[in-house]
C-alpha positions as CSV (number, residue, x, y, z in Angstrom):
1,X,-9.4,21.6,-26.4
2,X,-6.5,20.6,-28.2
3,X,-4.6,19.4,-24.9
4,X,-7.6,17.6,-24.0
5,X,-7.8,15.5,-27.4
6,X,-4.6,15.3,-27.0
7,X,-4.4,14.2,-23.7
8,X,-7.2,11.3,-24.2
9,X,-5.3,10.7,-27.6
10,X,-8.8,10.9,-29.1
11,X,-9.6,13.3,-32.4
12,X,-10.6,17.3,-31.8
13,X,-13.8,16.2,-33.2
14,X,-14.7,13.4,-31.5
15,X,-13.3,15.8,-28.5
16,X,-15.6,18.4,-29.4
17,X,-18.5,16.1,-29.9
18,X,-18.1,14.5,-26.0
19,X,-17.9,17.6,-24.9
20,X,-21.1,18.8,-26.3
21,X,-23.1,15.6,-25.4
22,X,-21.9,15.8,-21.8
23,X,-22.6,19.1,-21.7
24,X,-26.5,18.1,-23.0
25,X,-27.2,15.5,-20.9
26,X,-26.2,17.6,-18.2
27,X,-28.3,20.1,-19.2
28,X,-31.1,17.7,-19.6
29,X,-30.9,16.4,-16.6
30,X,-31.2,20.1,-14.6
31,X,-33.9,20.8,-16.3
32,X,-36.0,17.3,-16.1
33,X,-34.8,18.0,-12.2
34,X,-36.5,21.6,-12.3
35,X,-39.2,20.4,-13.6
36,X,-40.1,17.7,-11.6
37,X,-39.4,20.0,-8.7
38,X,-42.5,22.4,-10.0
39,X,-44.5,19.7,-9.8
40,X,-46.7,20.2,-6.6
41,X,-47.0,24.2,-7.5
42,X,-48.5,23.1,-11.0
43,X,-51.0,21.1,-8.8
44,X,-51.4,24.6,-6.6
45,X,-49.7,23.8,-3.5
46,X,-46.9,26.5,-1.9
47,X,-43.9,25.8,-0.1
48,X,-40.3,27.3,1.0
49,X,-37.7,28.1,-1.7
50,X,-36.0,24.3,-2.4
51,X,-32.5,23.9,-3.4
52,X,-32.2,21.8,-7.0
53,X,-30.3,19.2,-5.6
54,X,-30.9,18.8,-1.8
55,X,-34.9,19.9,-2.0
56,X,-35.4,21.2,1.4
57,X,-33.2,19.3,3.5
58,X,-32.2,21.7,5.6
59,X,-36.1,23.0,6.8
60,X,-36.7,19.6,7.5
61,X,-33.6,19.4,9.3
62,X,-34.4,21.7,11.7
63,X,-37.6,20.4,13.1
64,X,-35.4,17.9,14.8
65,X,-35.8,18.0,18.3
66,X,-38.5,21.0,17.9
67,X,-41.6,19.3,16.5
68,X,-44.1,21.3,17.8
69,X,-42.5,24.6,17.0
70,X,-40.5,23.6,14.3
71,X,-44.0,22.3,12.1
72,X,-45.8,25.0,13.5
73,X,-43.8,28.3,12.2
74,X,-43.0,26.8,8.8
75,X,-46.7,25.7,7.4
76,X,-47.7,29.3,8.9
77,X,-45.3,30.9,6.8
78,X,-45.5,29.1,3.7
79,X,-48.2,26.6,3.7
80,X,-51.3,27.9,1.9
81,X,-55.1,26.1,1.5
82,X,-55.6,24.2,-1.1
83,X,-58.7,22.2,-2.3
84,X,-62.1,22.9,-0.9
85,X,-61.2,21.8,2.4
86,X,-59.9,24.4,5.1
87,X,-56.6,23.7,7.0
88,X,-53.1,24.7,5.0
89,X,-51.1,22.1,3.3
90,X,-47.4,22.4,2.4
91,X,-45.4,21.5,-0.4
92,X,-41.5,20.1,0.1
93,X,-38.9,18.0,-1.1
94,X,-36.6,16.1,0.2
95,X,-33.9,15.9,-2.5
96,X,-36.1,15.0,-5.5
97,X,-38.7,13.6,-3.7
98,X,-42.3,15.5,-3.4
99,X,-43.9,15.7,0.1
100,X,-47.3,17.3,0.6
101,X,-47.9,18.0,4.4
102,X,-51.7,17.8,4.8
103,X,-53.3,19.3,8.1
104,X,-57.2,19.0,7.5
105,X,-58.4,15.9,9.4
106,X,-60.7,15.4,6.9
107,X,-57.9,14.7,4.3
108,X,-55.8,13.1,7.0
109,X,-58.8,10.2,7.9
110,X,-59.1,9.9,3.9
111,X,-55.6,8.9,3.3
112,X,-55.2,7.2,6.5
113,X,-58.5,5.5,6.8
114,X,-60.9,5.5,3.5
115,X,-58.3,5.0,0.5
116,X,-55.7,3.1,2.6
117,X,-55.5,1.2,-0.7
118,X,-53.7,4.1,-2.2
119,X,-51.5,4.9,1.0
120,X,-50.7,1.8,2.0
121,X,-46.9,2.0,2.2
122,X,-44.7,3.5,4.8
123,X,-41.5,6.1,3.1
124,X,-38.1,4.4,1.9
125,X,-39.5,1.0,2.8
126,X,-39.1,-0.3,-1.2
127,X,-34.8,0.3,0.2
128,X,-34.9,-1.8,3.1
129,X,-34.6,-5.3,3.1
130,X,-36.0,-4.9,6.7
131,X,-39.1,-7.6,7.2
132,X,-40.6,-5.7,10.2
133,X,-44.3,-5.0,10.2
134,X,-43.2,-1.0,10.0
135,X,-41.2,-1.8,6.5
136,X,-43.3,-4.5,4.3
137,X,-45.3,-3.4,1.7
138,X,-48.6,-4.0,-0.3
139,X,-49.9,-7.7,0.7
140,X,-47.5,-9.0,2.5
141,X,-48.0,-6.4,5.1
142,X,-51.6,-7.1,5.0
143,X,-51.2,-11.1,5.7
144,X,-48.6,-9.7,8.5
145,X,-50.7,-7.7,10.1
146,X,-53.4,-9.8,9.8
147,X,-52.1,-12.8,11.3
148,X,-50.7,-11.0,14.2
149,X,-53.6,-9.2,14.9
150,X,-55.1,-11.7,17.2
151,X,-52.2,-11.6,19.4
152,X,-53.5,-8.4,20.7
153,X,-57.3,-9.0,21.5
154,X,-58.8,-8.4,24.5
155,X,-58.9,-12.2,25.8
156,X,-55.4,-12.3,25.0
157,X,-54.3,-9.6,27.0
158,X,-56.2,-10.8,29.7
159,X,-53.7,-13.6,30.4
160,X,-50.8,-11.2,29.6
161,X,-52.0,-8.8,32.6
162,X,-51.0,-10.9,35.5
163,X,-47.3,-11.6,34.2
164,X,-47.2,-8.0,33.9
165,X,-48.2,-7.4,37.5
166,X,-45.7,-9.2,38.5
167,X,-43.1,-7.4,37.0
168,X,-44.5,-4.4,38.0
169,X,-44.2,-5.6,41.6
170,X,-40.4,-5.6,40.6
171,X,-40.7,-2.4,39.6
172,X,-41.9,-1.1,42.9
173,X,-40.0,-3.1,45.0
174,X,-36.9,-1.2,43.1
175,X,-39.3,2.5,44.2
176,X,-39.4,1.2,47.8
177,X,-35.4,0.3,47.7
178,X,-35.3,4.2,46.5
179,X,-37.0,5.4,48.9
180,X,-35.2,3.4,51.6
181,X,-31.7,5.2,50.2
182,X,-33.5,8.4,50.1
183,X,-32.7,8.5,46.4
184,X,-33.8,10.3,43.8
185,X,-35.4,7.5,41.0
186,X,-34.2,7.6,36.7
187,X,-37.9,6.9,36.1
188,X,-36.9,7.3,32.1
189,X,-34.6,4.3,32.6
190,X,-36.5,2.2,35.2
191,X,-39.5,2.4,32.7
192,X,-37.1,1.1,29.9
193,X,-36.4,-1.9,31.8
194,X,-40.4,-2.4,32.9
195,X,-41.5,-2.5,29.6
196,X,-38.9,-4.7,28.0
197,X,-39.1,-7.0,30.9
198,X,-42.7,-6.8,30.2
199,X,-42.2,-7.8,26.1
200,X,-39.8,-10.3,27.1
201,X,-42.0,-12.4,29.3
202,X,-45.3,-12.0,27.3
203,X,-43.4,-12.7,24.1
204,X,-40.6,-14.1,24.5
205,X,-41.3,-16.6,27.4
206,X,-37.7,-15.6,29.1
207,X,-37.1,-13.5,31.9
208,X,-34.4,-10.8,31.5
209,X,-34.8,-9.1,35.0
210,X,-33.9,-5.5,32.7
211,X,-35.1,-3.6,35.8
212,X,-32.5,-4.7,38.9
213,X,-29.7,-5.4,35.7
214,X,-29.9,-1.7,33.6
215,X,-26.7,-3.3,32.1
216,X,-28.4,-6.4,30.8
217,X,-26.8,-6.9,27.5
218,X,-30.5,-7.2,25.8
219,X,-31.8,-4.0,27.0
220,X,-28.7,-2.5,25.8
221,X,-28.8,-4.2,22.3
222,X,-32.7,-2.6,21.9
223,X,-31.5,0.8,23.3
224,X,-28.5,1.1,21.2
225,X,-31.0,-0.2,17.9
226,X,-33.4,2.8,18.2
227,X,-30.4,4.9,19.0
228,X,-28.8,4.2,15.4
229,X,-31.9,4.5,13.7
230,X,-32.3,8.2,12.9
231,X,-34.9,10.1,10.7
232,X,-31.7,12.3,9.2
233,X,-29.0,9.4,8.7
234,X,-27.0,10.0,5.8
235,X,-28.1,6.8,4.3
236,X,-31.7,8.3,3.9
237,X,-30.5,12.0,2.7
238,X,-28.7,9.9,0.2
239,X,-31.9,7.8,-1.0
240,X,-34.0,10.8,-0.4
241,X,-31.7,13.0,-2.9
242,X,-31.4,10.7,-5.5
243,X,-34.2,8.1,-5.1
244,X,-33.6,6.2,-8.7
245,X,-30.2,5.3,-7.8
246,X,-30.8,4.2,-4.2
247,X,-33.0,1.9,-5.1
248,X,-30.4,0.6,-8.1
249,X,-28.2,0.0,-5.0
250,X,-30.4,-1.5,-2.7
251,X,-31.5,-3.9,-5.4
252,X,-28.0,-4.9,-7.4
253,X,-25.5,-4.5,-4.6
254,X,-27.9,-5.7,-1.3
255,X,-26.5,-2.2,0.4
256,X,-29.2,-0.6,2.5
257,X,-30.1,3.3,3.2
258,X,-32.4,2.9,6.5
259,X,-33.2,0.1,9.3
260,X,-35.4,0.3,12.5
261,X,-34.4,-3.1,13.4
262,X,-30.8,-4.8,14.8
263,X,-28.5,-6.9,12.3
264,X,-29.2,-10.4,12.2
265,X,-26.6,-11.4,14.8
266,X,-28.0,-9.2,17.6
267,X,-28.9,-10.7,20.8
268,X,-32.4,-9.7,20.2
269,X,-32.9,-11.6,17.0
270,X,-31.2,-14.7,18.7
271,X,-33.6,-14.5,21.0
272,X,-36.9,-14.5,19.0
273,X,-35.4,-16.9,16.6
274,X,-34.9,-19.7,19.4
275,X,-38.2,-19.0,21.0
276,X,-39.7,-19.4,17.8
277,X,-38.3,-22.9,17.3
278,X,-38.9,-23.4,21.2
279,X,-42.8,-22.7,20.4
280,X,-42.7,-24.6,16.9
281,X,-41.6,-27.9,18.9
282,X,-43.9,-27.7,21.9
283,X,-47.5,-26.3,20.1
284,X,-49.5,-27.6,23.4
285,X,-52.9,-8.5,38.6
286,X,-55.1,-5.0,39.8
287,X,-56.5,-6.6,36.9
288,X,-57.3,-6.0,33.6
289,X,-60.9,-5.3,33.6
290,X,-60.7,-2.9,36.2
291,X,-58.1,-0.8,34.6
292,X,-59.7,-1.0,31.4
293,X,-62.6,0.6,32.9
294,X,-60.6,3.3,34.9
295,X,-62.6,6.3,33.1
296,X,-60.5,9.5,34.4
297,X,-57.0,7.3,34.0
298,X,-57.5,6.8,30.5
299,X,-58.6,10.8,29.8
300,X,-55.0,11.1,31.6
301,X,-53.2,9.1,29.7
302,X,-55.1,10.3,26.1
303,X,-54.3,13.9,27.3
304,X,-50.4,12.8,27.7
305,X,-50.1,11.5,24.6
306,X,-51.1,14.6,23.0
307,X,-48.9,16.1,24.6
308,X,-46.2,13.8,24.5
309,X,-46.9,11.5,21.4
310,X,-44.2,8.6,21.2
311,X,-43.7,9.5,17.4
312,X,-43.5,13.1,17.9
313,X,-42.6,14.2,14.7
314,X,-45.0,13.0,11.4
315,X,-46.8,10.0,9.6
316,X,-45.7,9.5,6.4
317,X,-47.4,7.7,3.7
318,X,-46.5,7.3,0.0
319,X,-48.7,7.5,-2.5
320,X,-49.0,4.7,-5.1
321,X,-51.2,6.4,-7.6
322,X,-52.5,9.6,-9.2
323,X,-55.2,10.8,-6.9
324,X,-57.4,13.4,-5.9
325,X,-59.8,14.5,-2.7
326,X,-61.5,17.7,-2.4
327,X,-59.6,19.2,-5.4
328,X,-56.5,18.3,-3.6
329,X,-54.1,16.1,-6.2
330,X,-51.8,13.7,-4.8
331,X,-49.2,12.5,-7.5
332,X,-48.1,9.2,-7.3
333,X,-44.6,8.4,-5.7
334,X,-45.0,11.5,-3.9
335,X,-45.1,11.4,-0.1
336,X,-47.8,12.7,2.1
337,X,-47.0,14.0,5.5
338,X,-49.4,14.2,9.1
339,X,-47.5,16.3,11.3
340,X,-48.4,15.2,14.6
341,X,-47.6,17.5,17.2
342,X,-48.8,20.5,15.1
343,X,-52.3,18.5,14.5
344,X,-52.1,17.9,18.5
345,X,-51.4,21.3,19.3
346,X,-53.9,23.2,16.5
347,X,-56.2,26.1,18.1
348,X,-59.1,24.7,15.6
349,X,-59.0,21.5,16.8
350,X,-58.5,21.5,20.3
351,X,-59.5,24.8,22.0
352,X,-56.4,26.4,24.5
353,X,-54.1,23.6,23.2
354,X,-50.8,24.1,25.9
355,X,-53.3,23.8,28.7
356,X,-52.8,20.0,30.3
357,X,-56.7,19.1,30.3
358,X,-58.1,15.8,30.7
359,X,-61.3,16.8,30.9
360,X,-61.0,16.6,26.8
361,X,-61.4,13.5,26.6
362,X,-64.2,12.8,28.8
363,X,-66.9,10.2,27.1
364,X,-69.2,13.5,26.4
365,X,-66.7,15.4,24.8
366,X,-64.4,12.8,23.2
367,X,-67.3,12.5,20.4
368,X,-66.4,15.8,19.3
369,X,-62.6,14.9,18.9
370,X,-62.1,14.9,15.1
371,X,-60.5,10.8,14.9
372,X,-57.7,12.6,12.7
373,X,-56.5,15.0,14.7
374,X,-55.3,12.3,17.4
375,X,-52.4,10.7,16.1
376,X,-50.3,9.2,18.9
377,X,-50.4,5.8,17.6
378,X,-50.9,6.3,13.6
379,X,-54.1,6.1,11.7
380,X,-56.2,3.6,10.3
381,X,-55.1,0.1,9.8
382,X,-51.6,0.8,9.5
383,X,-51.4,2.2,13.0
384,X,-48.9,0.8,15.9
385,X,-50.6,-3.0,16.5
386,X,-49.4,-2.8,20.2
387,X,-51.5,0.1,20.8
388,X,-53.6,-1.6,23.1
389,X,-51.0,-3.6,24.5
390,X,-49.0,-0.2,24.7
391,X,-52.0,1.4,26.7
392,X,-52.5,-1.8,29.5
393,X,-48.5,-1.9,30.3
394,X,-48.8,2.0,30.8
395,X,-52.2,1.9,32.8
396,X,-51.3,-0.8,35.0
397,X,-47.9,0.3,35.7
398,X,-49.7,4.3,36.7
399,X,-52.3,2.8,38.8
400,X,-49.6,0.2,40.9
401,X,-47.6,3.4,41.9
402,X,-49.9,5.9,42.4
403,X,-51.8,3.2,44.7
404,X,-49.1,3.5,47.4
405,X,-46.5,6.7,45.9
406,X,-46.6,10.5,45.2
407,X,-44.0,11.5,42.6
408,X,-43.0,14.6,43.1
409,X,-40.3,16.6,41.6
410,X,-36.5,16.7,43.2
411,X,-33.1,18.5,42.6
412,X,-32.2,16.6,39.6
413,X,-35.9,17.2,37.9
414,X,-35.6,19.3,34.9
415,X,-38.2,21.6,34.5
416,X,-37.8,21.9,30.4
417,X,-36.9,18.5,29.2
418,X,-35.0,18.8,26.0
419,X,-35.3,16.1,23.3
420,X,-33.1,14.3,21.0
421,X,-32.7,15.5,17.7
422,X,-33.5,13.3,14.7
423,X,-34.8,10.2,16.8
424,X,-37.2,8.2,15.6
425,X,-39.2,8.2,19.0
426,X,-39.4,10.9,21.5
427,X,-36.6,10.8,23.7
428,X,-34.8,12.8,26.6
429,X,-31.2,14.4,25.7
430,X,-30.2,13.0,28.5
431,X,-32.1,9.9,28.7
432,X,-33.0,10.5,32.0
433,X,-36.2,12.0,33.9
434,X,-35.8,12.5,37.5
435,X,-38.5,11.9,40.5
436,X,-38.8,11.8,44.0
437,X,-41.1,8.9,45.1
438,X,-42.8,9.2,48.6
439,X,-45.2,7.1,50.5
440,X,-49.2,8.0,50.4
């Protein structure tokens, strides 16, 4: 001690009396740390063992490319029911941060649907200075949402059906060319192309031609954008583990943790930006009907996306005040976590769930299908706007192919397709899934 006074030239005293308060805040602060960290098991929910500084990083970590096992095998073996409602619920953290994993649709539909007041905001978005519809908060995602809403009705999509036929007829002119060659097809990457050929036409008014030109520098700008945004970035284990501070930097220093969108100099943004001043200057198919009312295609399609849910990993909602439902407490700033594919893929709520069944969704048995334990597209008003927009693309583009192709399975098909790990949507390792197309 007396090299270190005299070291910092300061008095042994004054030596002794840094030591001690360093020591005491440091002490203070482990223990306002552990018990913040007890919080969800004083409210009676059970979890894995969480490390004091890095919460449980690492279990969530490892669902990363295993979803549906992944969710499965750790609310089995540590999640526990609480409340009066049946279906186990899971306490973590993710650095200091409390998550509740909720599995009962009931609670799910009450969160998501009934007290959407209380649930309205999406996780980390208070970091991001991100103005997406996915990152706003409170009302301003509210006047958003509600003035883009009418983009999406049905009469709208009417007229957007015929400029999406005709870039489906690109599509299988590009099948026919395959087939020509004897080629196997990248249907993964032609689809890419499809639909953003698809969005830039209906909302951009420009024709990129992202199907014949895989290379087109737009397509690659929106590829490389969801490829950067990851669900385990460093950037969000930093604001995860030490929440306070992130958003001291986001706010005083203008750094960001976490962004689902491009930089503002991105060919993308340039884009939207000049057809917005294009459309603020000048203000003056099969077809849509019929797929619309295509009754075994859509039980198809419903039945994919269980199995194959674009977001395959969770919903996440954070909670803005002290609540409670069913004797289950949800403390504010905590975050509450639908797990999708294990709600998809739960014995009690859909019966021999690995079996590929259609027949679920039929219009006599679709009643019986809980409206929370079918996530594909969100919950309640905060789910994906272009769902229906989303659902004509797809349906259209299934019913042009299948019209005049079989797909059938080639040398290069993989039989178990491995996904990416810690993607925000669910995507092939090897961002590619091959098919043989033949003639009917």
């Amino acid at each position: 001690m007396e090299y270190l006074a005299g070291w910092l030239h300061l008095d042994q005293a004054v030596t002794w009396t840094a030591v001690v308060f360093v020591i005491t805040v440091f002490g203070l602060a482990i223990l306002q740390r552990w018990w913040h960290m007890g919080k969800l098991a004083r409210l009676g929910y059970t979890g894995p063992p969480r490390h004091l500084i890095f919460g449980n990083l690492k279990e969530l970590g490892e669902l990363n490319g295993n979803h549906r096992n992944a969710w499965r095998k750790l609310i089995d073996k540590y999640g526990s029911q609480v409340g009066n409602l049946e279906g186990k619920s899971l306490a973590l953290y993710t650095g200091g941060i409390p998550i509740v994993v909720v599995t009962n649709p009931e609670v799910i539909k009450y969160i998501g649907i009934k007290n959407i007041d209380n649930f309205t905001n999406r996780l980390f978005s208070g970091l991001d200075r991100d103005k997406s519809l996915l990152s706003i908060r409170d009302d301003r995602w509210r006047f958003i949402r509600h003035t883009l809403t009418p983009t999406f009705s049905p009469a709208k999509m009417k007229l957007m059906s015929e400029t999406i036929n005709g870039v489906i007829s690109v599509t299988m002119d590009i099948i026919e060319e395959h087939i020509k060659e004897k080629k196997s097809l990248n249907i993964y990457r032609l689809f890419h192309g499809l639909t953003l050929e698809v969005i830039g036409k209906c909302a951009l008014a420009i024709n990129i031609d992202s199907q014949r030109n895989p290379d087109h520098p737009l397509l690659a700008d929106c590829i490389e954008a969801f490829s950067n945004f990851k669900s385990n970035s460093l950037g969000r284990s930093f604001a995860s583990i030490f929440p306070s501070f992130a958003i001291y930097v986001r706010r005083i220093l203008g750094i960001r943790f976490s962004s689902i969108v491009p930089e503002d100099d991105t060919m993308l943004i340039q884009y939207v930006r000049k057809v917005i001043k294009d459309r603020k200057a000048n203000k003056e198919e099969v077809s849509y009907d019929s797929v619309m009312q295509m009754e075994y295609l859509d039980m198809v399609v419903n039945e994919s996306l269980r199995f194959y849910p674009p977001v395959a990993d969770s919903i996440i909602r954070e909670v803005k005040e002290d609540c409670e439902f069913e004797g289950m407490k949800f403390p504010a700033d905590a975050w509450i976590i639908f797990p999708i594919s294990y709600m998809h893929f739960n014995e009690k709520l859909w019966p021999d769930p690995q079996t590929f069944d259609p027949e679920r969704f039929h219009p006599d048995r679709k009643k019986n299908i809980h409206v929370s334990s079918f996530l594909p597209f969100g919950i309640g008003p905060r789910k994906c706007i272009g769902l229906r927009f989303a659902l004509m693309e797809g349906k259209m583009a299934l019913v042009r192919l299948l019209q005049r192709y079989k797909l059938k399975t080639c040398s290069l098909t993989e039989e178990d397709i491995k996904t990416m790990p810690g993607k925000i949507t669910l995507t092939p390792q090897k961002l590619s899934i091959y098919l043989e197309c033949v003639h009917r």
